[in-house]
Structure formats: structure tokens, C-alpha cells
C-alpha positions, 0 to 999 in steps of 0.5 A: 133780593135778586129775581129769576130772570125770564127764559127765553127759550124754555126746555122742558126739565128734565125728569127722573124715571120715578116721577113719570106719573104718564107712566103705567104699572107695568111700564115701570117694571119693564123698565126695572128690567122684569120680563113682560109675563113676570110682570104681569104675574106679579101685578095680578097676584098682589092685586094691582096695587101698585109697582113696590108691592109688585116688584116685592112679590117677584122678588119672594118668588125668584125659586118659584118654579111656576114664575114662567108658566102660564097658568091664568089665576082663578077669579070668584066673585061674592057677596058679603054680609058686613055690620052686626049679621057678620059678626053673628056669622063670624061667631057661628063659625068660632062656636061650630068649630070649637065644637063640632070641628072643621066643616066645609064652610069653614073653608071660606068667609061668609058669603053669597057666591054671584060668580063662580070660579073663572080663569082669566090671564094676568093682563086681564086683572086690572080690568076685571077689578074695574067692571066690578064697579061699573057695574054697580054704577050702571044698576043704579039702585042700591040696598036700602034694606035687608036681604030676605034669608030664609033657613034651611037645613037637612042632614048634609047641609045648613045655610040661607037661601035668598028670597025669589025678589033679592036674589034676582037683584043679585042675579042681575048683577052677576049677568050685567058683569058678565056682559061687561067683561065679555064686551070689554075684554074678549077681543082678538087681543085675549085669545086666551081668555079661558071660556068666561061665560061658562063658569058663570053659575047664573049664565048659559054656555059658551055657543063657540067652544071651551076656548074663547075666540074674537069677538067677531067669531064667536057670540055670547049666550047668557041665561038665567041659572035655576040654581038658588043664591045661597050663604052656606052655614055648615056642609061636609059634616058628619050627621052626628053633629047635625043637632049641635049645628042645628041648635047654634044655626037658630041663634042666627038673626037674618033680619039685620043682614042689611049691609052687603057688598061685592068682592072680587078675589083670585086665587093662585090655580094650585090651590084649587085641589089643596087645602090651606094650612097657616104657619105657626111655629117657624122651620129652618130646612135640614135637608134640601128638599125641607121647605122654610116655614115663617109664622104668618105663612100660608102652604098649601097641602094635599089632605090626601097627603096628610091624612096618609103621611105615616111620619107627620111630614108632607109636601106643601107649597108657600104661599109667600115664595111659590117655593115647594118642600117638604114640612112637619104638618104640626108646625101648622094648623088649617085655616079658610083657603080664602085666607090665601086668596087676593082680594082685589076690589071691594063694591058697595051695595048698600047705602051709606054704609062705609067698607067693612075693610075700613075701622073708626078706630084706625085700623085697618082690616083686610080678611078679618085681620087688623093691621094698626095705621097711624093716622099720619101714616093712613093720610100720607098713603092717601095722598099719595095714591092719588099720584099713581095711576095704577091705584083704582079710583071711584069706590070706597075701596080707596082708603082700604086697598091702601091697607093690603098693599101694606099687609102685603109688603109686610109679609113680603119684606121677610123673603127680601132679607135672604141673603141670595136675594140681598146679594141681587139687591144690592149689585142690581141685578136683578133690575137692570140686566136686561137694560143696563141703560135704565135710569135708576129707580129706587125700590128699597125706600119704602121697605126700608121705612116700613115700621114693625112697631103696629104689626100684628100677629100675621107679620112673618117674623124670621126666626129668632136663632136661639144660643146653643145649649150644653147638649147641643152637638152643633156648637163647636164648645159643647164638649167645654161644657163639663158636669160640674159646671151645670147646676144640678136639680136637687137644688132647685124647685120641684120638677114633672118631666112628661115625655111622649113615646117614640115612632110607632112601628104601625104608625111607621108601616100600616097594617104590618101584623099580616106580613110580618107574623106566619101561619104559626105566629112567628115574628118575622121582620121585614124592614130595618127599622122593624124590631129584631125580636118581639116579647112573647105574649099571651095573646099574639099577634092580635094583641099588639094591634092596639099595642103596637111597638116602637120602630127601631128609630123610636128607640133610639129617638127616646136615648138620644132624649134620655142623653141630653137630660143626663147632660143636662144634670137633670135629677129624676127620682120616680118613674111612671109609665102608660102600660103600652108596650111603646111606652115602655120601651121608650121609657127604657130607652131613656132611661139608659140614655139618663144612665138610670137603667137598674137605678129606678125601677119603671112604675105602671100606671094605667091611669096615665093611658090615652083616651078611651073614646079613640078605643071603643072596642075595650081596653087594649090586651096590656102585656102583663107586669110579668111578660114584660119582667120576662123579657128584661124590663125592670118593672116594679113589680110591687108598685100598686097603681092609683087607677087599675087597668080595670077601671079603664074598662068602666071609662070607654065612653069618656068625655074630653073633660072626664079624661083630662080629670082622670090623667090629671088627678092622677098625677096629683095622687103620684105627686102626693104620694112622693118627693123630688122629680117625676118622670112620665112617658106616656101619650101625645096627649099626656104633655098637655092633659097631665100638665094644663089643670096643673098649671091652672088651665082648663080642660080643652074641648074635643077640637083643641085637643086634636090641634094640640096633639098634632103639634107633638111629634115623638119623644117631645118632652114637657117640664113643669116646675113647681115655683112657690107652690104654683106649678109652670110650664117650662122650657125643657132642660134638652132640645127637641129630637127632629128628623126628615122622612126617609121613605122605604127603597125597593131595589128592584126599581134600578132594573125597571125600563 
């Protein structure tokens, strides 16, 4: 076999842009062709992990409107328990919220705070994360014990305080940090370094100002803070609740909470006045303003904004596109805003205790999620991350940082399948329009070879386009789609079909019974949407403030829900409704869509009506059976209820338990008392209190049922079908009823200067 004769005159080979180990991060997205502030953005929010996760997140957040602002992220520096005393934390925090609800410490993960909220611009993130672990390395001496906590409670907050000895130890590093950053970082170069020292808890003021000035003009005072460390347990909660929490605090055991280390997170800065809601159904925008919800997304909301929405829609921001839009509230559910928060370096402060981010079980954890690594996988991205410079070295954060870039770039790919952004991918444009020169680099590979198989439940998924049904006005062959041909419900099991009522004219326009009624007591209406007419009653207008009727959208919401079961061939055989006003109407309505108006008459039955607790000054005045027989509702008159509306007085302080037994049992009497289907139009709270029991459940906690009812918009339909003998919940026979907010116009706002 011949061999390589030797050269001469050696050159050196050439290499290829995407095997310059020399260079940076950031050099390599500059030469991608991403601006320098874009870049930097881009680094800092997926912390520094690398050039694909960062060019990932740019991607995402090409319809971010803030990608060009300068707005410095926001930097916090904890404490965190790991080992057995979390997971007693992290059990407290499940059993307070089940039941007592969301406190204002749910908001975070267990912690002690040592650096308050500080702002620091983008090219400064790198190096933040690595003070963090110089600092350890220069103190020296690490937890061989636990930290002494001591209880304390009172009336507005419950928690730990840290013992005089452990929180200086705490207290030193915090300072030591401090000085590191400020001797590393203030410089002439970072002018813009937002006033560091200030936001410290345990230092003293800025002596130059609120603006942070070269080193050579300014000095740094640092002074211990008399505040006391602490880990919150409970604040922000109602004293009512104060025994319950109480009682779930003294099962704690501080004397295991050995395990400890440090956590450096940022934050994006409009998260600082909003609260974080997670995604859990998915939404394709309608209108241009509607912002796309993925399963697994984080938005960022105003409560304001929430608790005063009327229709159950508001602004909110994503986490994963920056994008702003508008979304239905009960698509989401709330959860910790640090679940939204970048975790950039991780620092052990106890000894020869491996990261809490790391499993022996090969799986990664990251903020309390798992994420399954294969082990050929976890050790070809560990040797890997000793090719990049830009991964931090010298900390057991290593193996676990190599877990949230994965976390990232899985819930980053989803915005990479857009098609405006396809389109950009595959001409390259977007890497190569400001150096058309650049030698290639590809950035497709690793997402392309990312596998979905070890994904768990925080993967976004895009949303999953259903065929279109029979009642589906959107398909071109709906109108092919003859009676006939659907087979009808005579022939099948046994249904329950439980419908909540439409929009509510109080719910739609707030207080409205001083505008709309005069001196006398007349109706007057005020807004297109407001009913015409309203039925005489004895008690009026007072009697329809817990009473309230359905605006005219609701009306027309429960028709259209009414015609897509008639086209369906849905079969219904009794009627059963709530006494309210709104019910009626909206059982009416349906009824005429289902073309059943003067074929059933409606049965009243105020055993189905809503929890007693939410009216504690009595039961609502009802318009009577013969009030609403006088203004042409087709009530049977005849019909003797299972529950008189009598007995709803005895039941005001009913429990959650006690009114899910009093709806269920309910339903049962009407089921025993008759054959073929049923339909209830009722509450919110009916699809689920009428329907758990009967499929096997149990009845939900005060907290569960108030996240499930802000998951049922007006006019949603529920089926359960009785399949041998055991009763299912089902997917209804028609599409759900959805529509934008539209809020009121007033003219005059065209002739204002």
C-alpha cells in the first residue's frame, strides 16, 4: 500500500465556517447575518447556550415587536432547597393550592432570595453567569449541614426565617457577587448598566446616581441589609384561610433542608407587572388581532385585565413569539411566572450533592419538568459541549444546562414550522442578507434530527386540524351532507346532553339595571345587544339583579347550538332546565334551532341551579312558572320538580361536595323517572357537576371547580352516553360556538380633537 509522501511546503487547510472552534457565540451569528442587539437579545434570553438555540429563538420572535428595543432583562439571584425538604416544599405548595387556592407564593419555586431584581444589558449575561460560580470558588467553605429555619407566621404571612449564623454565610455571598460584578463589569464600556448595586437587598445605594457611570467616576458602597432571609410559604391569602394554612405549615420538617444551591434566572422585563397563564388547549386566530395559543405556551396577562374582562377574552403576550394578541382566558390555566423565567447557571452550595437538575434515572429536570435523555444521546451532547466555547465550564451545571437547551429548542421548533418563516429558511434569507459573501453554515440539522418520541407534556404540539363535520358551514361539501344519510339517535345508546346558557346581559355590560330602568320601572334599552323587551315581574327591576337575561348574542349563540344538533339528527325526548331567567331563554332558543319549539314542553327543575355558596343573601326571586307561561314560554305547567325551589333556601352554605350531590342526584331522579335522551340547559358548572359522578368521578375541590368552569365559555355542550350500562363522557354531536370581543362604540369619539 502506497504512502503519503511528505509536504514540503505545508498551508494551512482550509476550514469551513461551522468548524472555527476560536469562534464566539456571537461571532457566529454575526456572520449568519443577525444584527449585533438581536444577537445578543437572542443569547441572553435562551441563556447563553449556545449558536442553534439562539438563532432558534430569533427565528420564533421575527413578529416580536420589542426584538429591536432596548429593554435590559431583569436578573434574580435564589437559594434553592433541593433533596427531601423540596419535595416536602413542593408537596405543601400542591396541598395549599388544592385547598385554599393561589397565594402569592405559588408564584415562584421554593426559595431564598440573596439578589433582588436587577437590570443588566444583554451583552453582560455571560458574565453574570460566571460570577456566580467564582464566587462560590472564592468563599471556599461549602454546606456540610442543614440551614437552621425557624417558623413564622401571622395573619398575612407564613414562611422561614434563616437563622442569624446561616444567613450571614448567605449574606456574604450575595455581597461577594456584588463586588465581582461590579469590579468585572462596570466599566466604560457598559454605560448602561442599570444602577446594579441598588437592587441588591443586602447592599446600600448606588453613592453616583441611578444610572451607572465608569469606574473611574463613580464608587460602589456596600452595606449590609437588616432585612432577614427568608423561604415564603404563603402570603397574599385571605385570613380565612389562615387555620387550613397553618395546619399544612407545621407538617413541614426544616431539619432535612441540607441540600442547597444558587440560581441565577432572568426574566423578559414585561413580566414584571403581568401574571403568567400556561396554555392548555390550542387557539388558531379568527381575527387579526387573536394571538395563536400552542399547548405548552406561556402568556403573559394583566390580572387587571382579567378579572375585568366581561366576555372572557384578553391581551396577552407569548412566551414563545413575543407576539401580542388577544385570547380566550379559559384556553389557560395560571401558573408560577418563574415557569416563564431563564435559568442561566446553577451553583452548588452543599457538599457532594449532585444538581437538582440532574436524575439517576436518566432524565433530565429543568424547573420541575422532566424531559427523557437517552443515554447515547445525554453522552453525545456531553461531548459535544466540550467543542463549544460558549458552554459554561467548571460547575455541575454541565451535564444539566445541556437539558434546557434541549427543553428550548423543543418548544421553539413549533414556531420554525410556520410557513412565512419556512419560506425564509429555505431561500436564506434571513441568514444571509446583510453578507451575501458568508460562507454557509447549516442551522437546520439539529432540529431536523430532533426526536418527539421522549417528549413530555410541555412539548408544544401544533394543533391537530380535525375533518370537517356535517354542521360545519367552512366545508365546501356541507350542503351534500343530507338527513338521511346520518344515522339517527334512536338507534343508538342512551344520551344526557348538558348545555350552559348563553351571554349574559350583566356579565356583557356591568351594572346596567340603574341605566336601563326609569323612576317608574320601565325598561329601557340602551345597546343593540340588549333585549327589546323584558317579561313583566313581580318584583322588578330588583329581581333580575341575581336574574339577569340573555344579551341578544346569547340568544342567538344557543340557536345556532340548537341547529347544528338538528343537523346533526340529534333525537331529545325530555327537557329539563335551571329556573333562571337565562336558562330559559337559552333553552328556548335551542330548542327552536332543533326545531322542537311546541313539541317539548321545558320542565323546571331547581335542583339543577348553581351553587349556593356564590348567593348568600338567599335564593334568587325566580320568575314564576306562570310569569313566564305569560310571556309565551312553553313551560309545563304540570311538571312536579325532584328538588322545589324551597329547599335551595335550606342549602346556602353548601359545600362543593354537598352541590355536586345535590345536581348529581338529581339527574339520576330524571334519568329513573324517564327513557330516550335528556336535555339540560343549565350553569357552567352543570356540564361538569351533572356529568362527573355519572361517569365515576368524584366531586372536585372548591379550587378544581373554579379552573374547570373558566374553561366553559357560553353555550358549551357536554354528552354522556350510557355504553353498557356504564355512562361516558363523549365528543358532542356539534362544534362548539366561538366569537371575538367587540367592545361598544361610541360615536362622538370621531369628533374629538
Amino acid at each position: 500500500m502506497a504512502t503519503l509522501p511528505p509536504r514540503k511546503n505545508q498551508t494551512p487547510t482550509r476550514i469551513c465556517s461551522n468548524m472555527k472552534p476560536h469562534l464566539t457565540p456571537l461571532q457566529t451569528l454575526l456572520q449568519m447575518g443577525f444584527q449585533k442587539h438581536r444577537a445578543e437579545k437572542a443569547l441572553a434570553s435562551t441563556g447563553n447556550r449556545g449558536v442553534q438555540i439562539a438563532s432558534d429563538w430569533l427565528l420564533a420572535h421575527v413578529n416580536d415587536a420589542t426584538l429591536d428595543e432596548c429593554a435590559p432583562r431583569e436578573y434574580i439571584i435564589y437559594a434553592c432547597p433541593t433533596g427531601p425538604f423540596l419535595q416536602q416544599l413542593e408537596e405543601f405548595w400542591a396541598k395549599s393550592r388544592q385547598t385554599c387556592g393561589w397565594n402569592g407564593a405559588h408564584n415562584y419555586v421554593p426559595h431564598i432570595t440573596l439578589v433582588s431584581f436587577f437590570k443588566a444589558p444583554d451583552e453582560c449575561s455571560l458574565q453574570l453567569s460566571k460570577a456566580l460560580k467564582q464566587v462560590v470558588d472564592m468563599t471556599g467553605a461549602l454546606l456540610d449541614r442543614p440551614i437552621k429555619l425557624e417558623p413564622y407566621m401571622s395573619q398575612n404571612f407564613m414562611g422561614f426565617f434563616v437563622a442569624e449564623d446561616d444567613a450571614n454565610y448567605l449574606k456574604r455571598l450575595a455581597l461577594q457577587y456584588v463586588k465581582e460584578v461590579s469590579n468585572s463589569i462596570i466599566s466604560d464600556t457598559y454605560e448602561q448598566l442599570d444602577a446594579i448595586v441598588a437592587c441588591f437587598p443586602w447592599c446600600g445605594a448606588v453613592s453616583s446616581g441611578t444610572r451607572c457611570i465608569p469606574r473611574s467616576s463613580r464608587s460602589i458602597s456596600l452595606e449590609p441589609h437588616v432585612k432577614s432571609l427568608h423561604l415564603t410559604l404563603a402570603y397574599q391569602f385571605p385570613q380565612a384561610q389562615f387555620n387550613a394554612l397553618k395546619s399544612l405549615v407545621e407538617t413541614l420538617d426544616a431539619s432535612c433542608a441540607s441540600n442547597w444551591e444558587l440560581r441565577l434566572y432572568s426574566r423578559d422585563p414585561r413580566l414584571a407587572t403581568k401574571q403568567v397563564q400556561k396554555v392548555v388547549y390550542p387557539h388558531n386566530p379568527h381575527e387579526t388581532d387573536e394571538l395563536e395559543l400552542r399547548i405548552g405556551d406561556y402568556i403573559y396577562l394583566n390580572s387587571e385585565g382579567v378579572d375585568s374582562s366581561s366576555d372572557g377574552w384578553a391581551e396577552g403576550i407569548s412566551w414563545l413569539t413575543g407576539s401580542t394578541g388577544h385570547l380566550p382566558v379559559n384556553y389557560t390555566e395560571r401558573t408560577a411566572e418563574s415557569d416563564a423565567w431563564t435559568l442561566h447557571r446553577v451553583v452548588q452550595l452543599s457538599k457532594s450533592v449532585a444538581s437538582s437538575l440532574n436524575s439517576a434515572e436518566d432524565l433530565d429536570i429543568v424547573d420541575g419538568h422532566s424531559i427523557s435523555t437517552e443515554p447515547e444521546e445525554r453522552q453525545r451532547e456531553l461531548q459535544q459541549s466540550t467543542q463549544h466555547p460558549e458552554i459554561i465550564e467548571g460547575s455541575s451545571f454541565e451535564e444539566s444546562e445541556q437539558s434546557v437547551e434541549k427543553y428550548l429548542r423543543q418548544t421553539l421548533q413549533p414556531c420554525l414550522e410556520l410557513p412565512s418563516l419556512q419560506l425564509q429558511l429555505n431561500s436564506h434569507n434571513l441568514l444571509h442578507q446583510h453578507n451575501p459573501h458568508t460562507p454557509t453554515i447549516e442551522i437546520t440539522t439539529n432540529m431536523s434530527s430532533l426526536s418527539t418520541s421522549h417528549v413530555d407534556e410541555i412539548m408544544v404540539e401544533p394543533p391537530v386540524i380535525q375533518p370537517p363535520r356535517p354542521d360545519d358551514t367552512l366545508s365546501v361539501h356541507s350542503a351534500e351532507h343530507e338527513h338521511s344519510s346520518l344515522p339517527t339517535s334512536s338507534t343508538q345508546n342512551r344520551k344526557v346532553y348538558i348545555m350552559r346558557h348563553g351571554e349574559r346581559v350583566d356579565f356583557t355590560f356591568g351594572t346596567w339595571i340603574p341605566y336601563c330602568f326609569d323612576e317608574f320601572g320601565n325598561y329601557m334599552r340602551k345597546d343593540l345587544n340588549m333585549p327589546k323587551v323584558l317579561p313583566q315581574r313581580k318584583h322588578s327591576p330588583e329581581g333580575w339583579q341575581n336574574d339577569s337575561p340573555l344579551t341578544n348574542v346569547g340568544l342567538y349563540q344557543a340557536r345556532l347550538t340548537g341547529e347544528a344538533l338538528f343537523e346533526a339528527q340529534v333525537q331529545i325526548d325530555h327537557v329539563y332546565c335551571s329556573p333562571s331567567y337565562r336558562c330559559v331563554q337559552t333553552c328556548t332558543s335551542a330548542l327552536e334551532g332543533l326545531k322542537l319549539n311546541g313539541k317539548h314542553k321545558i320542565k323546571l327543575e331547581p335542583g339543577l341551579f348553581e351553587w349556593m355558596a356564590w348567593y348568600p343573601n338567599g335564593v334568587p326571586d325566580f320568575l314564576s312558572s306562570s310569569e313566564l307561561f305569560e310571556a309565551k314560554y312553553d313551560i309545563d305547567l304540570s311538571y312536579t320538580p325532584v328538588q322545589p325551589a324551597s329547599e335551595l333556601t335550606g342549602q346556602l352554605k353548601e359545600s362543593t361536595e354537598q352541590f355536586y350531590t345535590r345536581n348529581h342526584e338529581v339527574l339520576l331522579q330524571l334519568l329513573e323517572r324517564t327513557t330516550g335522551n335528556l336535555l339540560v340547559v343549565a350553569h357552567a358548572t352543570t356540564l361538569d357537576t351533572c356529568s362527573r359522578q355519572l361517569t365515576g368521578g368524584e366531586a372536585r375541590s372548591t379550587n378544581e371547580l373554579r379552573q374547570v368552569i373558566h374553561k366553559i365559555p357560553y353555550c358549551s355542550l357536554v354528552t354522556v352516553e350510557q355504553l353498557d350500562g356504564v355512562w361516558k363522557l363523549v365528543e358532542p354531536e356539534c362544534l362548539p360556538v366561538t366569537h371575538s370581543k367587540n367592545p361598544r362604540f361610541e360615536w362622538n369619539a370621531l369628533s374629538t380633537t
